[in-house]
Every structure is written in C-alpha cells, then in structure tokens.
PAFILO-42205 format. One line per 2 residues: their letters; for each residue x, y, z of C-alpha. Coordinates in pm, whole numbers. Each point is the difference from the previous one (the first is absolute). Example, Ala and Ser with C-alpha at 12.3 -4.5 7.8 and 13.67 -1.06 7.14 Angstrom:
<pts>
as) 1230:-450:780 | 137:344:-66
</pts>
This chain:
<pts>
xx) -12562:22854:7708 | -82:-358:-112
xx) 241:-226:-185 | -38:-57:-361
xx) -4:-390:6 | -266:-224:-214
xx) -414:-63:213 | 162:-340:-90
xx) -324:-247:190 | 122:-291:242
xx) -257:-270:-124 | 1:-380:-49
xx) -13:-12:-368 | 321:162:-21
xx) 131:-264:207 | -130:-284:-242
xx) 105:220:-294 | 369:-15:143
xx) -36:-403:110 | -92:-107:-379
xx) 247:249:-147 | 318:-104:241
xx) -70:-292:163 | -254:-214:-251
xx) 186:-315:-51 | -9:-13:448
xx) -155:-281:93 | -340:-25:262
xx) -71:-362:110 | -296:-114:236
xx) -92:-262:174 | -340:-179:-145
xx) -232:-179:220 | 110:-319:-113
xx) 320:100:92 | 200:77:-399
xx) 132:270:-21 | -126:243:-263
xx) 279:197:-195 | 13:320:-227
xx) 159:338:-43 | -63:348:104
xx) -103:23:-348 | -253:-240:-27
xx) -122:170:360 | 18:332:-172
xx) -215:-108:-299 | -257:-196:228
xx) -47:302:237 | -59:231:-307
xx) -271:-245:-107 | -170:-7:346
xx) -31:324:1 | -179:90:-325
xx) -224:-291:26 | -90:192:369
xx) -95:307:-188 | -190:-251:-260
xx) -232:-133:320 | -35:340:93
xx) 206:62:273 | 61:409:52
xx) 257:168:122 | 17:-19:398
xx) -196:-280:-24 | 113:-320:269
xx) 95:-295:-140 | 68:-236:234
xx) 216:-386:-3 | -86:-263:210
xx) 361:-214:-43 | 338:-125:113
xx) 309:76:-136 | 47:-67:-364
xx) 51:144:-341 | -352:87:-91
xx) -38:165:392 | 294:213:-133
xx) -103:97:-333 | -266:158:152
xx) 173:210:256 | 85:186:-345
xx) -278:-104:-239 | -249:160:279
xx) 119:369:23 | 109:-59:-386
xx) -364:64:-43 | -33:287:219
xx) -117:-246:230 | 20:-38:397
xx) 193:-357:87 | -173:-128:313
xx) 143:-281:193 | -239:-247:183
xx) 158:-184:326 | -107:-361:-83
xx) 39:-69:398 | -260:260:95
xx) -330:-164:159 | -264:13:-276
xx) -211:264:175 | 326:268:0
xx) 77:-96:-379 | -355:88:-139
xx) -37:318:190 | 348:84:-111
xx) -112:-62:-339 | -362:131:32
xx) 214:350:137 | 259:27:-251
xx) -285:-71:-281 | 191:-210:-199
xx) -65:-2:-375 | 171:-318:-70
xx) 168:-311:165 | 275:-185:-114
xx) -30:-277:185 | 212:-392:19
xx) -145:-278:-136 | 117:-196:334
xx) -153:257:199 | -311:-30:-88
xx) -185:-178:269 | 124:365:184
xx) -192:199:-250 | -319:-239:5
xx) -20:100:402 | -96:346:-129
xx) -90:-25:-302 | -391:136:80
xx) 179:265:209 | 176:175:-246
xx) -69:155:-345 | 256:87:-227
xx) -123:44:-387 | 282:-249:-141
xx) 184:-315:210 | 270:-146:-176
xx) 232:-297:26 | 346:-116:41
xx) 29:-331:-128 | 306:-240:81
xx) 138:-282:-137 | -165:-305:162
xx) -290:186:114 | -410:-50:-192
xx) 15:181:-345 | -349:78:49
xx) -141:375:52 | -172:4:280
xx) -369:184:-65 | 8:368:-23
xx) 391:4:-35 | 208:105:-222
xx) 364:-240:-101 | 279:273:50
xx) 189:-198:-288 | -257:85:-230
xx) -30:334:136 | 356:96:-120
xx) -3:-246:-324 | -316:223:-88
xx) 179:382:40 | 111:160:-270
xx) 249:195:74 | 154:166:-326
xx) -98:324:95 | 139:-11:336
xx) 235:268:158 | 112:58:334
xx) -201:237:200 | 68:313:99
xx) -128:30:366 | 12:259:303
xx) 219:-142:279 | -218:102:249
xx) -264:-246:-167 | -94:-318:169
xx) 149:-314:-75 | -47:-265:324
xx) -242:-35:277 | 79:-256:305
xx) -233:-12:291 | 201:-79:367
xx) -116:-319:134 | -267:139:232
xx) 169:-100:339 | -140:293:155
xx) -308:46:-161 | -134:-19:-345
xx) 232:4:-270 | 149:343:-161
xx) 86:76:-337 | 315:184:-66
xx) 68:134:-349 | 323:-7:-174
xx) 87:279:-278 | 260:-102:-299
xx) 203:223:175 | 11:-156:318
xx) 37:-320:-114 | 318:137:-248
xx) 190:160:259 | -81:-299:295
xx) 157:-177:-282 | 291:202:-79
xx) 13:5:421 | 73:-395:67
xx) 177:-73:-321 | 307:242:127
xx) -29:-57:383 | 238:-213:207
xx) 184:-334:-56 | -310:-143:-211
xx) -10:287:-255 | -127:-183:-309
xx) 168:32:-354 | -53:-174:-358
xx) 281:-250:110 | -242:-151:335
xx) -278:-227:-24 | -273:90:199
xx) -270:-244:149 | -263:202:214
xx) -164:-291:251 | -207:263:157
xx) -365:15:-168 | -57:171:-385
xx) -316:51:241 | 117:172:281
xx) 127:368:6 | 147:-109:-403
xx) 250:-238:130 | 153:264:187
xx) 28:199:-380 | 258:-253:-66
xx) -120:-131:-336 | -9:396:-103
xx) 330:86:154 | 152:-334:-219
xx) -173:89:-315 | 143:350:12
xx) 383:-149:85 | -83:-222:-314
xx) 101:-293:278 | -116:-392:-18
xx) -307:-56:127 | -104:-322:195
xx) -370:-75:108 | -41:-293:268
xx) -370:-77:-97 | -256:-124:288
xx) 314:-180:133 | 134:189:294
xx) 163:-302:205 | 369:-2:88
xx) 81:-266:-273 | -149:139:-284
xx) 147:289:101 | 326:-137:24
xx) 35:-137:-303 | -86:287:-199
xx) 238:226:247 | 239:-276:-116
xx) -85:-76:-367 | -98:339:-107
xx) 311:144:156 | -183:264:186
xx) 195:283:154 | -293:170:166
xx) -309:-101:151 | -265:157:220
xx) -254:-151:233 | -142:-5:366
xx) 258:-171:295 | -292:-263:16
xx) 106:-127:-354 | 396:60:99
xx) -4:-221:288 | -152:-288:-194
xx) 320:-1:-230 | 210:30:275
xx) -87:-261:148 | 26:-224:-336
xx) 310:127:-69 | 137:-90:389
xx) -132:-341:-83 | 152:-43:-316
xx) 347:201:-1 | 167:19:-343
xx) -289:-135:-214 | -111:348:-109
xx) 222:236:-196 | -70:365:128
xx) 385:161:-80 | -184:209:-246
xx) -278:132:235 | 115:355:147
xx) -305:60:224 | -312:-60:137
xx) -261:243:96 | -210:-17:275
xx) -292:175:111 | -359:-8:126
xx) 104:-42:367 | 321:-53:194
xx) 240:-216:-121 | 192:-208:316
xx) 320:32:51 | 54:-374:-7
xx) -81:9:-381 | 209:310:-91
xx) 291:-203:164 | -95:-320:-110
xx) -20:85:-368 | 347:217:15
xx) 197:-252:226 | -124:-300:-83
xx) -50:36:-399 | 165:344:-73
xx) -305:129:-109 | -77:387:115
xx) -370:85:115 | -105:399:-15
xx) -220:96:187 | -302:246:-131
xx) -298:187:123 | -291:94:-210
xx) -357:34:1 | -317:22:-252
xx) -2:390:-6 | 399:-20:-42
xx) -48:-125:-367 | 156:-218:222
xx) 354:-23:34 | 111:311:232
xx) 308:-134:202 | 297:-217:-61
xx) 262:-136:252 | 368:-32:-81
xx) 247:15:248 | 177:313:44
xx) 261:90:-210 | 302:-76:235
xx) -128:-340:26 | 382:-93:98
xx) 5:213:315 | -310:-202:106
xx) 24:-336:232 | -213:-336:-147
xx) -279:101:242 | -30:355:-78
xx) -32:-38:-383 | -258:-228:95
xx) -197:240:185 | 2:282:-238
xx) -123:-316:-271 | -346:-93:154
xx) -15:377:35 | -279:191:-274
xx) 265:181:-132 | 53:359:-139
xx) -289:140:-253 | 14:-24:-307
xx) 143:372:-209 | -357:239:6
xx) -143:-205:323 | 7:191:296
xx) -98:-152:361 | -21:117:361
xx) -126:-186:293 | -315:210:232
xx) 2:-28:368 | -266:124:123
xx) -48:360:-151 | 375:88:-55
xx) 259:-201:-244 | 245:-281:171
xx) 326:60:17 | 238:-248:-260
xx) 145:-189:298 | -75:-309:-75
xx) -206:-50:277 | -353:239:29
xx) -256:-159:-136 | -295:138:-219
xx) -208:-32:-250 | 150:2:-399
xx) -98:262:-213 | 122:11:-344
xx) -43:256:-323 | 183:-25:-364
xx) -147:-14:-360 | -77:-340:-8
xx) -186:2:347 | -369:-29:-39
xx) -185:390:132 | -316:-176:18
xx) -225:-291:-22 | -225:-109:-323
xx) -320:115:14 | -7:13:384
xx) 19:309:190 | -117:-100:343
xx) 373:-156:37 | 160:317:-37
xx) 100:18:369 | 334:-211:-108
xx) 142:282:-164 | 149:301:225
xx) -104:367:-69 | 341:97:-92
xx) -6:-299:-318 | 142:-292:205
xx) -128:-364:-33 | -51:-179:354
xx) 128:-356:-72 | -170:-135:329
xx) 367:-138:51 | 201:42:318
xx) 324:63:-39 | 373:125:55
xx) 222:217:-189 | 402:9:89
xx) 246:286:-21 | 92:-198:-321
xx) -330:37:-134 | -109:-414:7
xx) -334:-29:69 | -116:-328:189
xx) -403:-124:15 | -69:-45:395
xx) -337:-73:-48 | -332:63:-134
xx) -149:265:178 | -316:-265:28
xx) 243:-287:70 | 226:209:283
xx) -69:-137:348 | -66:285:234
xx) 142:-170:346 | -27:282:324
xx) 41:273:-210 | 329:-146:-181
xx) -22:-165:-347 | 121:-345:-64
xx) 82:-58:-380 | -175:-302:-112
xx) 222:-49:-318 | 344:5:199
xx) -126:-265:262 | -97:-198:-357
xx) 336:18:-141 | 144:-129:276
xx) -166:-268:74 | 24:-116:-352
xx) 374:25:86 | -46:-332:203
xx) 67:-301:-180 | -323:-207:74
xx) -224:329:-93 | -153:-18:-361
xx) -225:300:22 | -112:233:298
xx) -291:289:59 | 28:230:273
xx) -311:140:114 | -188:149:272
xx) -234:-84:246 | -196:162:252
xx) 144:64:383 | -189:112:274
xx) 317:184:158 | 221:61:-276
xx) -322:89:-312 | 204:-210:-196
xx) 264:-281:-21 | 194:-209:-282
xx) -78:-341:-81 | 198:-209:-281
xx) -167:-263:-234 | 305:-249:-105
xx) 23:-223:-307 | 218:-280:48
xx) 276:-171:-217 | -114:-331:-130
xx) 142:-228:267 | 126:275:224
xx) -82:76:345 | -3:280:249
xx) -153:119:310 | -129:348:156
xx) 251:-1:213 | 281:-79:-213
xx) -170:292:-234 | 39:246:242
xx) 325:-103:103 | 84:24:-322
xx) -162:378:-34 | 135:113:362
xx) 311:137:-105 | -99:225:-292
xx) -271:168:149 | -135:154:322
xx) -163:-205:228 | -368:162:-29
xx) 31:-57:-390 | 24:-373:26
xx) -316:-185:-97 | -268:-135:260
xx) -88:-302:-157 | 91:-182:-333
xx) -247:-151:-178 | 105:-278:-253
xx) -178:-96:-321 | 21:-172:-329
xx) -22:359:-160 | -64:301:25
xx) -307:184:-202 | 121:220:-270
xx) -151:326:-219 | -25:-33:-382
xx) 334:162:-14 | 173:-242:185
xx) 77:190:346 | -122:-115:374
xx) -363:7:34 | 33:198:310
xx) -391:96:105 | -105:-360:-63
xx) 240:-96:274 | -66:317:230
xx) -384:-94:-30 | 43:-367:65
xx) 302:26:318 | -193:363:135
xx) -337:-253:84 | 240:-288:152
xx) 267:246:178 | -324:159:121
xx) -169:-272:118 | 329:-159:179
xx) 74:338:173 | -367:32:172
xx) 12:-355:134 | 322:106:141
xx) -149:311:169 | -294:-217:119
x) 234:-222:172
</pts>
C-alpha cells in the first residue's frame, strides 16, 4: 500500500520561490574587486535570477543545456546558481585555478552553451579563447573595471536590463532533472564530470542546514570562503538561500585580513573554507589579540584536507572560536560528514574532545559508509584501515559522459572514495590517507596526513607534506617537506624529537626537506605527485651512491 501524500518535486525554484516570499527584505553583500561592497536583498536577487533565466531561453539555451561561470564569489556568481536551472538550464562551475589545458577540455567535454565569465578574469578566458566554442560569452562587469564589451561578448547587465519578464512563472520541473555539473580537479587523471539533480542538491541542502553545532537558520549570517567554483561552495550559498539566512561573498579577496574584517564587520556566525585559509587568520588574530570582534561567530567549517590539531585548539583556546571538522568530496554533492564532539562532551578530558574534533565525523542522515579491507568489510574499531566507500541520494552513481571510470563504483551501488580511512565503535570516521598518498613501508602503512598534523603541531612549522620515496629494503619510506615560520627555526633532529613520542619508531620520517613552500592543486591541498616525482629521482639517486660505496 502506498501513502496518500502530494508527488510534491524537491527543485531549486521552489527554494527561490520561498526566499522572495519569506525572506526578501534579507540582505546579500559581496565583495567587488575594488574592494566596496555591493548590497541588495533576496528580492532584488530573486528578480535578477528570474531575468537571467528568460534572457537564457531568449539566446537559445535548451533545457539540459550547460551553462557554465567563470567567477569568484559575488552577487551576480549567485544569481546564477538560480537564474541557470531557472531556465531549465545546467549551472556549470569552472575552477579558475585549473591549468588552461584541463579548463578547455573540461569545457570542450561538458559542451558548454554559454559562459558567464568576470570581467577581471579575462586574461584567463583569452588563454583559451581559440580552444573553446560556446555560441554566446557574456560578461560580468564591476565597478572600477573597462565598460567596454569585449568583441563577440555579450554585457550581462544588458542581458538582464533587456528580459522581459511579465510573463514569467516559476517552473515546474522533475527533481530528478539536472541542475549542476562540477568536474574534480583531475589529480588522478583527467577531469570528471559529476551531475547534480534538483533533488540532490535540495536534500544535501536540507542535510547541512540541520546537522551539528553549525546548523544554519534565518537568524546566522553565512559567508562561504570556499570557491562559488568549486563543488558550489560546498552548496552553502543554496543551503543559506533556502534558511532565508544573510549572505556574505568575500570577492577575489581570500587573505586573512579581508577576511577578518568582514568575519568582524559583517558579524558572521558561520563560515566555510579550506585549513589553508584558517591558519592564515589564525595567525593574524595571534598577532593582533582583541582587535577583531568574533563573539558572534559560532563556527567555522573546515574541509578539503586535514585540519591540525594546533588550529582546532588554537582557534577554541586561544579566541573561543569552535572549528568542525567535515569530509566531502565532488561526487558527495559535497558535504557528506560533519564532526561534533560526542554528546557527553562533559565526561570527556581536554585531549579527548580534541581527538574526536580533527576526526571526519559521523555522516550526514541518508549517507551510509563502510571502510573495505581487502575483500571483506573492517571492523568499526577505530583502528583497521581501508578504503571509504560511501552511497546516499545525493552521492554521485556515475560520471558525466564518461563510462570508462566506472570502476569507482562497487557492484553492489557503493562509491569508492579512493580515501583511507577509520571508522570507531562510535561511528566517527577519520581520513588516514589517500589511497595514492598512503606510504606502503614493509608491508605496514604509514599515514601521511597524521605525520602532517603533527608536525604542524610544532611551533616553528608553517606548513608540512608527507610523502614517499623509494627504498631499496623497505619499497617505500616517508619523507616530510617543512614550511617554516617567518623568523623561526628548527632542525631534523629537533623534528623528530619532537615526533618520537607520538608515533612508532619506523613511522618517523627519513629526511626533512625544508622549503619556502610547498606546491599546491587548484583546490588548495598538497601537491603530493609533484613532490613524489621530484624527491623519488633525488632519494633515488642518494640511495645508489650509497650502495656503490
């Protein structure tokens, strides 16, 4: 028998319909690239979006067709997260950091229609211009930037001012229709495309608006650091715009000051972005104590890869700010994991809270995980290792348009993350490793992200990468790549000293390599195989002239 309740469709233009009804006179601000700050409403958002997307349909855009943005974070970016599937349209992020080559073929593969593109980021575009060949470019213009069109282009101002939109209603659409496409960032091969329905996208936001400490509300103000371009800001500005919360767009301007002042000014009470962009404010804020109001900020998300333990503590101790933890990927729409505490955080000592914090967490409600040794599941002790596999209705089932990768997904409708990892009796998951990044020492594995997080736990250590390198005896061994503080010093012995108690003795690094910095993806996470191809040839090299001798 099936219940008699209303084929009611989980879509995104019932989730602008209920921002401009409840929430219109909400304000959205953004950073512009000459650093004002743009202001308007939900309403004005609302109306703007609407226009995008019948002037779409007016240039001939079709339903399922890709429409991509080439942008940082700012009001126009957002009004066409909605305008986009408004039109029956498929939004299509482009990752600004991605080498030229990667971006066309992405492009070239998803065969975008259109491009919404910066006017600052145009030199970008002009890289690939004769690479790529979408029927209509047009351009976001800022204040300060040329008023001139550039050739061929349409001025996204006079886009909207030119849509009539009198006969506009909201569409009626299938949830299972497509309504995003992000590509991963191609670190182990060429790109893939993973689709997003409405549906997914409704529910991941109905997911991580309700979920933990952070759950967001129409009282917070919301400022999503992480990329509009990468994985959709982590669904954040969708998640906000349902919740009818503030909204708060940094611009181009990522660094710990800007930051800062709009965490202060804008009276922020949760923000999202990568541990690379956490440590920077930290690190302000230790220099400057008091000069920053953040009483109103409630958390800050991390993700993208480990956060230290030195930062979790340093926020909550030093500044009485609380850092959670999450875990996410591209095909995970892309938040899937959040880390609290547990809920007798009383019974717990200072260190063990701490522990369970730079944990992964628990999944999110309709995301299932298990961990695969070998050919049977690990036991949730805390301890086996495996690989992560992950299912739920906003986890991709397969790739865009490319069926030779289908060997990530299990026969029994699992996704294989590629992630090493733990699961407790509690249920916290914790990353160990990439299964690429894992270092494979005599048959044991040494977790390159837990040697990284501790070293970063020394007070001279800015950054560190733990990778491996090739061993005659052993196949393979760890060596770290250290970032100093400005003015700080430290040696590879006091390193290891400083390592020797935490961790067995074969774990401990063989060398430490220091540098000015270490090589980063477009996302913002440890260029790993640049440094494995670079130490391998050296390590190599030093270990045969030791064998000759």
């Amino acid at each position: 028998m099936d219940g008699l309740m209303m084929d009611f469709q989980l879509t995104l233009p019932v989730i602008l319909r209920r921002a401009v009804t409840y929430f219109g006179p909400k304000e959205i601000v953004s950073r512009e690239p000459d650093r004002s700050l743009h202001r308007y409403t939900y309403r004005d958002m609302a109306d703007r979006a609407t226009r995008l997307a019948v002037a779409l349909k007016d240039l001939g855009v079709q339903s399922g067709d890709r429409v991509a943005t080439l942008a940082w974070n700012h009001h126009q970016h957002l009004e066409a997260y909605f305008g986009v599937p408004l039109s029956g349209g498929v939004l299509h992020t482009l990752n600004l950091r991605l080498h030229p080559t990667d971006l066309a073929f992405i492009i070239n593969h998803a065969d975008d229609q259109v491009i919404l593109i910066d006017d600052v980021l145009w030199p970008l575009f002009e890289t690939i211009r004769g690479a790529v060949h979408p029927k209509h470019v047009i351009v976001f213009s800022h204040p300060g930037s040329p008023a001139d069109v550039r050739q061929g282009t349409l001025d996204y101002e006079a886009v909207l001012a030119g849509a009539d939109t009198s006969g506009f209603t909201y569409p009626e659409f299938e949830e299972e229709q497509a309504a995003a496409l992000c590509y991963t960032s191609g670190t182990t091969g060429r790109p893939k495309g993973v689709l997003y329905s409405h549906r997914a996208i409704v529910l991941h936001s109905f997911a991580t608006a309700l979920t933990g400490p952070a759950s967001i509300g129409e009282i917070d103000t919301v400022m999503p650091v992480v990329p509009m371009f990468h994985v959709n800001a982590w669904g954040m500005p969708f998640t906000a715009t349902m919740m009818g919360a503030k909204q708060v767009l940094p611009g181009p301007y990522l660094d710990g000051a800007s930051l800062l002042e709009l965490l202060d000014h804008e009276q922020i009470t949760v923000s999202c972005g990568v541990p690379t962009l956490w440590l920077g404010v930290l690190q302000l804020l230790d220099n400057d104590p008091g000069t920053y109001d953040l009483s109103h900020l409630k958390a800050l998300l991390s993700g993208g890869q480990a956060a230290p333990e030195s930062m979790v503590r340093g926020f909550r101790e030093r500044h009485g700010v609380n850092v959670y933890q999450g875990w996410g990927m591209t095909e995970t729409t892309p938040v899937a994991s959040v880390c609290y505490s547990p809920v007798a955080d009383g019974e717990l000592s200072s260190d063990e809270r701490y522990r369970y914090l730079i944990k992964h967490g628990r999944p999110l409600p309709f995301v299932e995980m298990r961990v695969r040794n070998g050919d049977s599941i690990a036991p949730r002790d805390g301890e086996t290792m495996g690989e992560l596999e992950v299912r739920g209705p906003w986890v991709a089932a397969s790739y865009f348009d490319m069926p030779e990768a289908g060997d990530q997904f299990t026969d029994d409708g699992w996704f294989r993350t590629g992630d090493i990892a733990t699961i407790d009796e509690l249920g916290y998951m914790e990353i160990r490793d990439r299964l690429k990044d894992v270092i494979k020492s005599g048959g044991e594995w040494i977790s390159s992200l837990a040697l990284e997080n501790a070293l970063m736990g020394y007070p001279a250590v800015a950054e560190a990468a733990v990778v491996a390198v090739p061993d005659p005896r052993w196949l393979e061994r760890p060596v770290a790549v250290v970032v100093l503080r400005d003015g700080k010093t430290a040696t590879p012995e006091e390193l290891r000293a400083f390592l020797a108690p935490k961790f067995a003795k074969w774990w401990l690094p063989d060398a430490f390599e220091f540098r000015d910095s270490i090589p980063r993806t477009s996302t913002g996470k440890f260029q790993k195989s640049t440094l494995r191809d670079e130490l391998a040839s050296k390590y190599m090299e030093t270990r045969n002239e030791q064998t000759a001798d």
